[in-house]
N, CA, C and O of each residue as an XYZ file, in Angstrom:
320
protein
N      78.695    -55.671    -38.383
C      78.387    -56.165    -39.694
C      78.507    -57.683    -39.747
O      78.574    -58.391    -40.753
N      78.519    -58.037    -38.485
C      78.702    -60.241    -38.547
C      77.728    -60.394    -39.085
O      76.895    -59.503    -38.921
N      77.432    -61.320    -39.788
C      78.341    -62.111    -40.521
C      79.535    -61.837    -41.209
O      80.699    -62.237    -41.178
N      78.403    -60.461    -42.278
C      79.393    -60.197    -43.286
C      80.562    -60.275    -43.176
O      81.355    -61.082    -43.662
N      80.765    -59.085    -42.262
C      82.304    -58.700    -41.868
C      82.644    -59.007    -40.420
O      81.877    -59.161    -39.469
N      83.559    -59.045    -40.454
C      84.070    -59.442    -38.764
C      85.297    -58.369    -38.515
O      85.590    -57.589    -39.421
N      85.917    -58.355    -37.417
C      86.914    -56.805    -36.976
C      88.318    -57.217    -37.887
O      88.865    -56.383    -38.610
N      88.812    -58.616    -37.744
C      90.163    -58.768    -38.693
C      90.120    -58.948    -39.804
O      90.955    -59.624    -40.404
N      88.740    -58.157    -40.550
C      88.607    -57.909    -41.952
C      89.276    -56.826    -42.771
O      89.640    -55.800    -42.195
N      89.450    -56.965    -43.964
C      90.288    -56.110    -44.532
C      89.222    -55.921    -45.420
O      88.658    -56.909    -45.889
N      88.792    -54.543    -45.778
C      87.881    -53.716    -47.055
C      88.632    -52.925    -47.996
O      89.564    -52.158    -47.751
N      88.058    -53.237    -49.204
C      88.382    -52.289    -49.973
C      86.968    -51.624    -50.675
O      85.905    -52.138    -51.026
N      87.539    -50.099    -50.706
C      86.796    -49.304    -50.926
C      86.179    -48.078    -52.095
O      86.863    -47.056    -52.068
N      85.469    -48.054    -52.702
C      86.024    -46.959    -54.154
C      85.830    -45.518    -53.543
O      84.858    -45.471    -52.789
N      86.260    -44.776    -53.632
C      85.674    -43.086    -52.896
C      85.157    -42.486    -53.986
O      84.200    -41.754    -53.733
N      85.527    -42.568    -55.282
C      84.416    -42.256    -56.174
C      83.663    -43.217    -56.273
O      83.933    -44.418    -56.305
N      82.233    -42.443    -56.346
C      81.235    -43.701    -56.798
C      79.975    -42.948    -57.256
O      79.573    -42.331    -56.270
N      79.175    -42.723    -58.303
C      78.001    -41.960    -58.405
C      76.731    -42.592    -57.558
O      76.070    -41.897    -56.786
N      76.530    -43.664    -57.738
C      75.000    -43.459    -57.251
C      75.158    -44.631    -55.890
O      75.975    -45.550    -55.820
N      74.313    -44.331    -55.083
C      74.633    -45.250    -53.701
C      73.039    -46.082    -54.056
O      72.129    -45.470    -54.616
N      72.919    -47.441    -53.656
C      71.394    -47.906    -53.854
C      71.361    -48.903    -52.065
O      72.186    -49.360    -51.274
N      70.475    -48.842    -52.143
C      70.056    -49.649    -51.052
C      70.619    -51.194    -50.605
O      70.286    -52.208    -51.218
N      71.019    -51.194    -50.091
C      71.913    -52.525    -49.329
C      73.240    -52.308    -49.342
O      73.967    -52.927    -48.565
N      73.684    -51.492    -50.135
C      75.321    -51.295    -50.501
C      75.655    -50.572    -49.105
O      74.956    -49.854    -48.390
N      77.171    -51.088    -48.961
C      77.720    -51.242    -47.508
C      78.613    -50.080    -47.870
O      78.940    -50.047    -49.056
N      79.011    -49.254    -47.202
C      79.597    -48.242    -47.452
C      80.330    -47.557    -45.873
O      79.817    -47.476    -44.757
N      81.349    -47.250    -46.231
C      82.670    -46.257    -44.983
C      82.089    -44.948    -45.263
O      82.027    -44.380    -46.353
N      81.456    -44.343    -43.532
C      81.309    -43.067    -43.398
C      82.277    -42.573    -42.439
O      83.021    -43.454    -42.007
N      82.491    -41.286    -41.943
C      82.526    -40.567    -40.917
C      81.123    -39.814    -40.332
O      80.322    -38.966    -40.727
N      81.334    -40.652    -39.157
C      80.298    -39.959    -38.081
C      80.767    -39.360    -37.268
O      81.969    -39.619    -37.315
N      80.512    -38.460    -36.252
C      81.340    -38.202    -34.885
C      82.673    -38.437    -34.899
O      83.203    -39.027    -33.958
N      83.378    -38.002    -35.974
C      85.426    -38.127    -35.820
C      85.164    -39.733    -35.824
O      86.094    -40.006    -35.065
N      84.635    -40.882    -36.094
C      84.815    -42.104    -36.175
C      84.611    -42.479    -37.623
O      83.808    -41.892    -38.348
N      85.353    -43.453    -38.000
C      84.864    -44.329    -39.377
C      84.328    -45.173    -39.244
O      84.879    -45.974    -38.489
N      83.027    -45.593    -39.792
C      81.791    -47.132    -39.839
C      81.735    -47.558    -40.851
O      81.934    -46.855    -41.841
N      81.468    -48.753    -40.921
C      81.332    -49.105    -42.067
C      79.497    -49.560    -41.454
O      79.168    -49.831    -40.299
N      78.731    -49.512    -42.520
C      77.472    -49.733    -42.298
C      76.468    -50.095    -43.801
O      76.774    -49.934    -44.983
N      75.494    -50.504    -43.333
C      75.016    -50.718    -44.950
C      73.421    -49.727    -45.072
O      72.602    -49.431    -44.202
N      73.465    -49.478    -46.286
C      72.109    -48.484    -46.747
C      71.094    -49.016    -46.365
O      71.172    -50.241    -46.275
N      70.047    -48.512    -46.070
C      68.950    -48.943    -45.534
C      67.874    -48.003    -46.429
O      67.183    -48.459    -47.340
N      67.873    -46.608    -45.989
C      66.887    -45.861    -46.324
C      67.559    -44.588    -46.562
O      68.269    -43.900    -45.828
N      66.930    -44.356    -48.470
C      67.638    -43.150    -49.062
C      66.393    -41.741    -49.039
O      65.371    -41.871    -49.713
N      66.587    -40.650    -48.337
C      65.758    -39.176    -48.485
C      66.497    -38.218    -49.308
O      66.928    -37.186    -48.794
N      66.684    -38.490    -50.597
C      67.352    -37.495    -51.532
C      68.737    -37.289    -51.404
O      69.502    -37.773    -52.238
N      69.234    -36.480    -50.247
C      70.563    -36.245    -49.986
C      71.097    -36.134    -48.629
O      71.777    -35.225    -48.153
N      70.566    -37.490    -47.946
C      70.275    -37.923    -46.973
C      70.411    -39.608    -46.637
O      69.875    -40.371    -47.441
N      71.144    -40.198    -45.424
C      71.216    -42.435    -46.141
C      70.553    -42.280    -44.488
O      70.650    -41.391    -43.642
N      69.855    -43.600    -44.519
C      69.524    -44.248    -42.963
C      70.806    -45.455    -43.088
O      71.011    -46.167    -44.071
N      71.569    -45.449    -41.817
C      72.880    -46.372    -42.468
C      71.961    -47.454    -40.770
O      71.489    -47.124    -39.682
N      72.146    -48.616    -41.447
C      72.024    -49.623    -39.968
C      73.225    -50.411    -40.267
O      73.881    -50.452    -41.307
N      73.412    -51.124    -38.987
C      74.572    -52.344    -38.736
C      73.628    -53.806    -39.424
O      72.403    -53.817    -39.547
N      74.312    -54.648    -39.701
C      73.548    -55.911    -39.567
C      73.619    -56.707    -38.559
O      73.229    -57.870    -38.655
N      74.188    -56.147    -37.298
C      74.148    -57.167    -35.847
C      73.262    -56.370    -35.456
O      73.616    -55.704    -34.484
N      71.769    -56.079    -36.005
C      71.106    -54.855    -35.122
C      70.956    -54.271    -33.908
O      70.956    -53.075    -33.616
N      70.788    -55.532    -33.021
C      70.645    -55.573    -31.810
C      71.902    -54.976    -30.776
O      71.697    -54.793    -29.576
N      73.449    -54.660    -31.546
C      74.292    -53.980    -31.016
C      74.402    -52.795    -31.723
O      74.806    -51.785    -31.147
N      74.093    -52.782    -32.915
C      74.987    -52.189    -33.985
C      74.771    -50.423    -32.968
O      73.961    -50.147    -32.083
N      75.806    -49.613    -33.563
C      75.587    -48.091    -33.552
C      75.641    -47.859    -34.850
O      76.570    -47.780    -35.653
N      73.872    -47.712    -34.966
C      74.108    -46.904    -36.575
C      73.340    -45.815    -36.129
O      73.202    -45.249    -35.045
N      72.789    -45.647    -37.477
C      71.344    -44.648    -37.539
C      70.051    -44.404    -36.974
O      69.082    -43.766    -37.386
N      70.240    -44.983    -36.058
C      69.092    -45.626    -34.739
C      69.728    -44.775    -33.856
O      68.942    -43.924    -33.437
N      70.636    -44.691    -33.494
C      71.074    -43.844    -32.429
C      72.016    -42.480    -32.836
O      72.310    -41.715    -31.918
N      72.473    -42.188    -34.185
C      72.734    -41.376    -34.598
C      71.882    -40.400    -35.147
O      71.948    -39.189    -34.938
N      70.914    -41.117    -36.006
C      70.179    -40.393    -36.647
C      70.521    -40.215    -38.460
O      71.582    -40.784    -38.719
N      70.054    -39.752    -39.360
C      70.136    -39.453    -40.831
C      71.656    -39.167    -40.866
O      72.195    -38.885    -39.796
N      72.437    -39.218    -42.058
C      73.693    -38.726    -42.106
C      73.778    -37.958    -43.440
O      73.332    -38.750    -44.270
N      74.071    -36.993    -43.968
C      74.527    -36.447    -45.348
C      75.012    -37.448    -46.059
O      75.439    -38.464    -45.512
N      75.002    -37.267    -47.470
C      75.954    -38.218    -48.285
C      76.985    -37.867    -48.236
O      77.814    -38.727    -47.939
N      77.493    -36.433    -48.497
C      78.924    -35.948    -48.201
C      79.773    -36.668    -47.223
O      80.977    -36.898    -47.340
N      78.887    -37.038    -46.110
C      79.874    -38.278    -45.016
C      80.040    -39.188    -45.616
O      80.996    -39.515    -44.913
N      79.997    -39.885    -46.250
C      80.384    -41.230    -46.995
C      81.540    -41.037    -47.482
O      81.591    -40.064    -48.234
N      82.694    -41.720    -47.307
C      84.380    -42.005    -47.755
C      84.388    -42.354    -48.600
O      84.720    -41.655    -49.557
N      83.984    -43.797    -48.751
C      83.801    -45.075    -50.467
C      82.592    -45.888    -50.074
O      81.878    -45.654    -49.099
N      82.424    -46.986    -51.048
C      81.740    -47.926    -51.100
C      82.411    -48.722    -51.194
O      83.320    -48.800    -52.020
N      82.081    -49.624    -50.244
C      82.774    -51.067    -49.923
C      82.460    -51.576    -51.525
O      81.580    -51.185    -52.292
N      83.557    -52.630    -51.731
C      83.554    -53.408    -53.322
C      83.831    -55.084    -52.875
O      83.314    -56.098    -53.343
N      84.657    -54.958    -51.992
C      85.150    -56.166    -51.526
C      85.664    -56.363    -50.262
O      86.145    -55.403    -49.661
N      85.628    -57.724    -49.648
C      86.158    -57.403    -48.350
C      86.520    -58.941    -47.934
O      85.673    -59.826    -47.822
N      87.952    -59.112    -47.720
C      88.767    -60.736    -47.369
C      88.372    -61.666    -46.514
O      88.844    -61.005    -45.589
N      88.028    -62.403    -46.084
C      87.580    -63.161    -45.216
C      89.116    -64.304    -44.481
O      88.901    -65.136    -43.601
């Protein structure tokens, strides 16, 4: 997520949240791991999550679609 975020970042997160929209950065579980990643592309009940370092990132390019149910919170803020 560099720029945005870097690894000795601290997030905070809401776990309720009704509606997810496109660009919003959000904590899933994938594979027993937690990501943080940002929305890309919404299919009903379904997110395309990408990294913004694309060229490394492990998102949805190599995972594939994720449920919304995987989503933890939505990032709100995050310390620099």
């Amino acid at each position: 997520m560099l720029p945005y975020l870097r690894v000795e970042d601290r997030v905070v997160s809401l776990n309720w949240f009704y509606n997810l929209k496109l660009n919003d950065l959000v904590v899933a579980k994938v594979n027993n791991r937690l990501i943080i990643k940002r929305v890309t592309k919404i299919n009903q009940d379904k997110l395309f999550l990408e990294g913004d370092n694309k060229a490394v990132s492990i998102d949805s390019k190599s995972f594939g679609w994720i449920a919304k149910n995987k989503v933890i919170g939505k990032v709100i803020f995050s310390s620099f």
